[in-house]
C-alpha positions in Angstrom: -17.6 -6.7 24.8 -19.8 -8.5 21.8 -16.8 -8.4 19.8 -14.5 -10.3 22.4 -16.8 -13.2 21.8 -17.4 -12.9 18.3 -13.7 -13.5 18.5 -13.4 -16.3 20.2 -16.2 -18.4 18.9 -14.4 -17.5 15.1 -11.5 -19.2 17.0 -13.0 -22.4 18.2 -14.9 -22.6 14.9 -12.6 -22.3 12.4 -10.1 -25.5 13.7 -13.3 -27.5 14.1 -14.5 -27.0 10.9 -11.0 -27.2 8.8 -10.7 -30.6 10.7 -14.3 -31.6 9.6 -13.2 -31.1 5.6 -10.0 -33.0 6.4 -11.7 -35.8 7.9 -14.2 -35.6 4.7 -11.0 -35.4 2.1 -9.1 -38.5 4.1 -12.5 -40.8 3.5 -11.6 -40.3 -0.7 -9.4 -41.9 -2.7 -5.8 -40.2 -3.2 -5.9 -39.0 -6.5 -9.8 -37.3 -6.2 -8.6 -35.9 -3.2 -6.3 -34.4 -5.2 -8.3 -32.9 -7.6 -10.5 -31.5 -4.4 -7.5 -29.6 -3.1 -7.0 -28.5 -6.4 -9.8 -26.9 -7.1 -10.2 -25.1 -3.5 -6.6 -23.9 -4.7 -7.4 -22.9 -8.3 -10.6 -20.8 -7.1 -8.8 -19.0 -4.6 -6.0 -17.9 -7.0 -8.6 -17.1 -9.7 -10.5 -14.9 -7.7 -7.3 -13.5 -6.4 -5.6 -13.0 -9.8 -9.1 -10.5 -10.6 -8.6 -11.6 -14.3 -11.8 -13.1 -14.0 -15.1 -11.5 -12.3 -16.8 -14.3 -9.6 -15.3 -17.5 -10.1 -17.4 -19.9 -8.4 -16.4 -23.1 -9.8 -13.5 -25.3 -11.4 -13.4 -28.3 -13.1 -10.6 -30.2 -13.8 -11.5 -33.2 -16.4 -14.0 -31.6 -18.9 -12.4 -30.9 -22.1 -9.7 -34.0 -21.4 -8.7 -36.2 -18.1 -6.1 -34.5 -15.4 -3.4 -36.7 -14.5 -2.4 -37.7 -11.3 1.4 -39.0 -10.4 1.0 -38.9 -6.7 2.1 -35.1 -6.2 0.8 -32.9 -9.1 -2.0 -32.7 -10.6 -1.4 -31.7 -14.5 -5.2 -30.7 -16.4 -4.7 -29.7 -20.0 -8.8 -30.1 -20.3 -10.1 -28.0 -17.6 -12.5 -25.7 -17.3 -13.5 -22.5 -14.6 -16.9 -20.8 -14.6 -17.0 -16.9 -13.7 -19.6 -14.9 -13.4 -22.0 -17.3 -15.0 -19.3 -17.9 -18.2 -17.1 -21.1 -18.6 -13.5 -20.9 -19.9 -11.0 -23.7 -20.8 -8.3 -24.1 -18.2 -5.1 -25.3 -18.4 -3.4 -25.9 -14.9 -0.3 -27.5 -13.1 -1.3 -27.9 -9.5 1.3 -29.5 -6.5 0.0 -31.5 -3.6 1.1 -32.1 -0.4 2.4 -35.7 0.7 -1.8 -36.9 2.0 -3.2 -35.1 -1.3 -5.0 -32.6 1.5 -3.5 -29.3 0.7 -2.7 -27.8 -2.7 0.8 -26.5 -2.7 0.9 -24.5 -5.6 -1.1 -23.9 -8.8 0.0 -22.4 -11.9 -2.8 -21.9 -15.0 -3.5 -20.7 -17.9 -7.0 -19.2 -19.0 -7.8 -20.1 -22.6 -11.0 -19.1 -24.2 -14.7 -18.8 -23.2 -16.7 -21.9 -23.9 -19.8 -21.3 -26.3 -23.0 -22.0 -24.7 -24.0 -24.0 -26.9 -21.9 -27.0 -25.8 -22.1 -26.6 -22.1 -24.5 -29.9 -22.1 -22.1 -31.7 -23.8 -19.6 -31.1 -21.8 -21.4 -31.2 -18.8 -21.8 -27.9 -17.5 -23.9 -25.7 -16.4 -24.8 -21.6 -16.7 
């Protein structure tokens, strides 16, 4: 019986809350809405891909800007941090037509950045 409503609330929350982060995403600008869908994107195919253990975050202006054209984002400076490690990123991510979804992301994973220039970069362990 508990799991009949455990159900159903996950039902009624799940649209509420996916229309909450559109509503958030539609208040920024195009192009770092963007980058937000990007990185909920790259994260999820990270993880997926397993060639990294825990990716938590992704960055996609730290080494050099992304660009933006109005449907892809291109980041040849990016970076991704797993497991308490940051590595350079190189990505090619498409975007729907209101920059809210991420319709495909394509990377590369290039070396693990030294700790010792995390600050100048601006990351963190």
């Amino acid at each position: 019986m508990y799991r009949w409503y455990l159900i159903i609330l996950v039902g009624l929350v799940t649209p509420a809350h996916a229309a909450s982060m559109d509503e958030t995403l539609m208040r920024l600008e195009p192009e770092e809405r963007a980058h937000q869908a990007c990185i909920l994107r790259g994260i999820d195919t990270l993880k997926r891909s397993k060639k990294l253990k825990r990716v938590d975050r992704l960055k996609t202006s730290i080494l050099s800007r992304a660009k933006f054209d109005g449907t892809t984002v291109t980041a040849k400076g990016g970076a991704v941090r797993a497991d308490g490690h940051w590595y350079e990123l190189k990505f090619t991510c498409g975007v729907g037509k209101e920059q809210l979804k991420a319709t495909s992301f394509d990377y590369e994973l290039g070396p693990e950045i030294p700790e010792g220039r995390y600050e100048d970069l601006g990351l963190w362990k």
